[in-house]
SERO-4910 file (N, C-alpha, C, O; in steps of 0.05 Angstrom, whole numbers):
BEGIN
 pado doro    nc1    nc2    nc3   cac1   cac2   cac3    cc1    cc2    cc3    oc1    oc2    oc3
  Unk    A    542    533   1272    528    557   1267    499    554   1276    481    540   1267
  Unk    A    499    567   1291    470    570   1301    441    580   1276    444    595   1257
  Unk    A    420    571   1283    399    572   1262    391    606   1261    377    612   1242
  Unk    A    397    622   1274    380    640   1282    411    656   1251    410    670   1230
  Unk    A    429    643   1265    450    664   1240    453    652   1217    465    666   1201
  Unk    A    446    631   1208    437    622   1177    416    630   1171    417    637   1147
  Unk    A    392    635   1182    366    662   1180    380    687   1172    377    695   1149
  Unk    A    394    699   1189    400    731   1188    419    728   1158    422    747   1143
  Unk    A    429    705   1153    450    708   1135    428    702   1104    437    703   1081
  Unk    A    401    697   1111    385    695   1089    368    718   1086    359    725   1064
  Unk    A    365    728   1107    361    755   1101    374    773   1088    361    785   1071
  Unk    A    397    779   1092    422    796   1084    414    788   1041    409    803   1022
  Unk    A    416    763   1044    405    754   1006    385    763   1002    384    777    982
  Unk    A    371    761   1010    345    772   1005    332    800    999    314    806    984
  Unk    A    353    820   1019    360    842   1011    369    844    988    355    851    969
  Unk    A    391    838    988    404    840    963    386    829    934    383    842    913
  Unk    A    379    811    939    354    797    914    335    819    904    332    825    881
  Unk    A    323    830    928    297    851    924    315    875    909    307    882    886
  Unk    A    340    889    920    357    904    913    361    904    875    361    923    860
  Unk    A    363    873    870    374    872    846    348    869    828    345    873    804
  Unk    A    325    858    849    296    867    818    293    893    813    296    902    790
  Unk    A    284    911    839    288    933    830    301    949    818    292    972    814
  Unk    A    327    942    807    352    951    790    336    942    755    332    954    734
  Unk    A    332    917    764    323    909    740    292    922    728    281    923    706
  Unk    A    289    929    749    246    934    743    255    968    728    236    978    716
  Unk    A    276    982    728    289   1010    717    302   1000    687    314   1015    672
  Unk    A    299    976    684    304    971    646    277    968    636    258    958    647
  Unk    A    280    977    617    260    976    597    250    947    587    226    942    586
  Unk    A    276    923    579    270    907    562    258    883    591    249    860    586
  Unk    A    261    894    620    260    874    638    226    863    634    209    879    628
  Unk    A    219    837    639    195    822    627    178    846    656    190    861    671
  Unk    A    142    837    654    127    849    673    131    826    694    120    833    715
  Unk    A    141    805    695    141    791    724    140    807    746    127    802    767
  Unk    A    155    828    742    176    847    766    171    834    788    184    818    801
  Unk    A    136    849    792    114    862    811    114    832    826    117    831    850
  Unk    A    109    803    807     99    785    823    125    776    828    121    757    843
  Unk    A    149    777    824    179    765    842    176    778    862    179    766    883
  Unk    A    169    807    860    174    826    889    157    819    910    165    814    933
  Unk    A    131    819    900    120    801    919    119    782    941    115    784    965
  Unk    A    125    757    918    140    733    936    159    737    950    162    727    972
  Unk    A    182    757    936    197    761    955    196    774    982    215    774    998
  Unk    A    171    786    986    173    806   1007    155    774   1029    162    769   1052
  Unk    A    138    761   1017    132    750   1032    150    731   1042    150    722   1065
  Unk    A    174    720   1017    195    704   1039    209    727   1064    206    720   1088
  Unk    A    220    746   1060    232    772   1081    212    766   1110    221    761   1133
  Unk    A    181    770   1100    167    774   1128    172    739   1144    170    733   1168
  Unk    A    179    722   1122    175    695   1140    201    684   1158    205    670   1178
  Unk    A    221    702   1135    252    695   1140    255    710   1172    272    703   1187
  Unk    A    236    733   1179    245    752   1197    229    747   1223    235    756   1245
  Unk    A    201    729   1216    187    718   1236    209    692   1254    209    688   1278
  Unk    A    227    678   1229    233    663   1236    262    670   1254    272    655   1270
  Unk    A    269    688   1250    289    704   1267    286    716   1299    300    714   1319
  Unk    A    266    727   1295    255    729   1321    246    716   1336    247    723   1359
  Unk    A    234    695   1329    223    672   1346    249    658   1360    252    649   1383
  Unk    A    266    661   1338    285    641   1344    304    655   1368    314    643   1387
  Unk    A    306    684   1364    329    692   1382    311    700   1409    324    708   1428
  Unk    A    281    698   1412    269    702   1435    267    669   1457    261    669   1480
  Unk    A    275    641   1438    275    633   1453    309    619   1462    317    598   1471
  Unk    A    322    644   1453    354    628   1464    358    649   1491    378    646   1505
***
């Protein structure tokens, strides 16, 4: 398996991850973390997606 599709396939989680705070950030009893998981998470997305493109620009 090439690196570039173990990236895209961490992306695809990642989606899904951000998908499921936001599900959670619509309960009441969910703690205030939300904001700072979402965060981090968006900054892993931009790194996961840098790392995607680099990768498929040099195959």
């Amino acid at each position: 398996m090439r690196a570039a599709n173990r990236f895209e396939i961490s992306a695809k989680e990642t989606d899904k991850l951000e998908y499921c705070l936001r599900l959670y950030k619509s309960f009441e009893q969910y703690p205030d973390s939300d904001e700072k998981l979402l965060k981090d998470l968006k900054s892993v997305i931009l790194i996961i997606s840098k790392i995607i493109v680099s990768s498929k620009n040099h195959n």
